[in-house]
C-alpha positions, 0 to 999 in steps of 0.5 A: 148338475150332479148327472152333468158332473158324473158326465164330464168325469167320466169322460175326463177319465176316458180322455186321460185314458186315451192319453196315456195310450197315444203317450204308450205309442209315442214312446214305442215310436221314439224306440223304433226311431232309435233303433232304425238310426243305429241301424244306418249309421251315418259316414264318419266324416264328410271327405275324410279321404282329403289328406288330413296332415300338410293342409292348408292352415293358419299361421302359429308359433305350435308344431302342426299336424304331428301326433300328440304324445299323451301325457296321461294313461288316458285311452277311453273313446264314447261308447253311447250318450247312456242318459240325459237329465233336464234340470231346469231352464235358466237364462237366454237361448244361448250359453253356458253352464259348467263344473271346474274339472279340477276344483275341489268344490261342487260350484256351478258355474253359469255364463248367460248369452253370447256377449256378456260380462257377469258369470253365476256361481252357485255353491252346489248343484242343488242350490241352482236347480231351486226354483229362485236360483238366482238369489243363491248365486254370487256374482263374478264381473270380468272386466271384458264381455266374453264373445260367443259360448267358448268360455271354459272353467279350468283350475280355478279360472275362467278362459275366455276369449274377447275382441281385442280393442282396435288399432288407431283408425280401426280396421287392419289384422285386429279385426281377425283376430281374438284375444285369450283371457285368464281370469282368476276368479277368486282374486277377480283379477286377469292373470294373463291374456294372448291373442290366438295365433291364427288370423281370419278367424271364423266361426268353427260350427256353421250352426252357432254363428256367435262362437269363434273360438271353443275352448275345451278341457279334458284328462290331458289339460286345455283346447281350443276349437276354431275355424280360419278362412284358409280352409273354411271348410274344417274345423282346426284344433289346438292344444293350449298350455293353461299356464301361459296360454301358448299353443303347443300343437295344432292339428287341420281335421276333416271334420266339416263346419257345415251342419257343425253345433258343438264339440269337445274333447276326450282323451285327446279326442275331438267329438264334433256334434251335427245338427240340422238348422231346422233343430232336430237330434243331434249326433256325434258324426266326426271324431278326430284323435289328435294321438293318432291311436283312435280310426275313425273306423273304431270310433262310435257316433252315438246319437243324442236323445231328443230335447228342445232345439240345438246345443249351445254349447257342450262342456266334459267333466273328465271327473265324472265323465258327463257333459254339461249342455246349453239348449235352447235355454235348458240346462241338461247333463249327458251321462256317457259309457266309455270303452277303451279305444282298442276295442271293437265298435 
């Protein structure tokens, strides 16, 4: 048995030498892959010559299509996805997970599928990495399930949206329509709700069927992302006030739906997030500056490194200029490089 042992070791040794080489290849592979997409950017947007503003739209009590006058100094546009960092893997294929970009803890916040009811929070970030996380979150019920992965945590509550209950003998508008919820999390009480002003609501990314509205935070306060049968080609965006959840401007983007996954906003800037529905790597290939301030020329379509599938959702966190994404399960960080606006690609 002794010379049969010193065999299979030796050979044991020659298999994870080979290994190593073919991983050695596989990485060069990825490098030259990287490098060939940077060399052959795709077109920043699909139809970007259609007249953005004076489209065709949906019905709201917001001024549309006017340039937005940012109320911070805020002018910084995505350079690269700089790095990406796999945490661990949590709950079902579709979701969300997220910091409150204006709290003053390190809570964590996770929303588990599409139609749900029961938010996680955990104290830290290091607490929900643990291999028997679910035991260190506290649970937070809302009193309506939320629809889709639009959810979002702002200044100490949670915005989502749900449908709202039929009209007698069912049917009519309301079966178009999605109603805003504010939710205070820590007296677990609705503060307030509206319905969205748009009627015929669909769902803005053609890759993420469940999600029919996408709420969004950055430097300059509270968005919403959606899609109308209108124009059911392009996405819309929305500015919403946080206090009262009126919308205060709208605006029609070029931005396509089709091969859509996710998006969010920068300073004042859509960034819509492609993908193909065999999941391969996502990139930013449409951005839209609701200022007027970023051309679609200047802006930068960073590709995102390889994962698992497509995203479910993605949320910024202006503090610490990352994004937070849901794929396939996994809950990943995407540290991002800024440059100001102005400057050259």
């Amino acid at each position: 048995m002794l010379p049969l042992l010193e065999v299979a070791e030796k050979e044991r040794e020659a298999l994870r030498t080979e290994a190593d080489t073919i991983s050695g290849r596989v990485d060069r592979l990825e490098r030259e892959v990287d490098y060939l997409e940077t060399q052959n950017p795709a077109l920043p947007c699909v139809e970007f010559d259609e007249k953005v503003t004076g489209g065709p739209g949906t019905k709201g009590k917001g001024r549309r299509n006017e340039k937005y006058d940012m109320v911070t100094d805020c002018g910084y546009t995505i350079s690269q996805v700089r790095s990406m960092k796999i945490l661990k893997r949590f709950g079902g294929p579709a979701g969300l997970w997220t910091k409150d970009p204006l709290g003053q803890t390190e809570k964590i916040y996770v929303l588990d599928g599409t139609q749900n009811d029961t938010a996680f929070v955990f104290p830290r970030l290091r607490d929900f990495t643990l291999a028997m996380a679910a035991r260190k979150a506290s649970r937070v019920r809302v009193p309506f399930p939320w629809v889709g992965t639009g959810q979002l945590v702002y200044g100490g509550f949670l915005y989502f949206a749900r449908r709202p209950p039929g009209r007698p003998g069912g049917g009519g508008e309301m079966e178009n329509t999605l109603q805003l919820i504010k939710f205070h999390l820590a007296n677990r009480t609705v503060v307030d709700s509206s319905v969205f002003p748009a009627e015929g609501l669909i769902p803005p990314y053609g890759l993420t069927a469940d999600t029919y509205i996408d709420l969004a935070a950055d430097e300059e306060g509270l968005w919403a992302v959606y899609a109308t049968r209108e124009d059911d080609r392009h996405l819309c965006l929305a500015k919403l006030d946080p206090q009262t959840l009126d919308t205060e401007q709208q605006w029609d983007t070029p931005c396509p739906r089709e091969n859509a996954e996710a998006a969010f906003v920068i300073c004042g800037t859509l960034y819509v997030v492609y993908n193909t529905r065999p999941a391969s790597r996502a990139r930013i290939q449409c951005s839209f500056d609701a200022s007027g301030t970023l051309t679609p020329e200047r802006a930068a379509l960073p590709y995102f490194p390889r994962r698992y599938g497509a995203h479910a959702s993605l949320r910024y966190n202006p503090r610490e200029r990352q994004l937070y994404a849901w794929d396939d399960g996994y809950q990943i960080v995407y540290k991002l490089e800024m440059r100001k606006k102005e400057e050259e690609v």
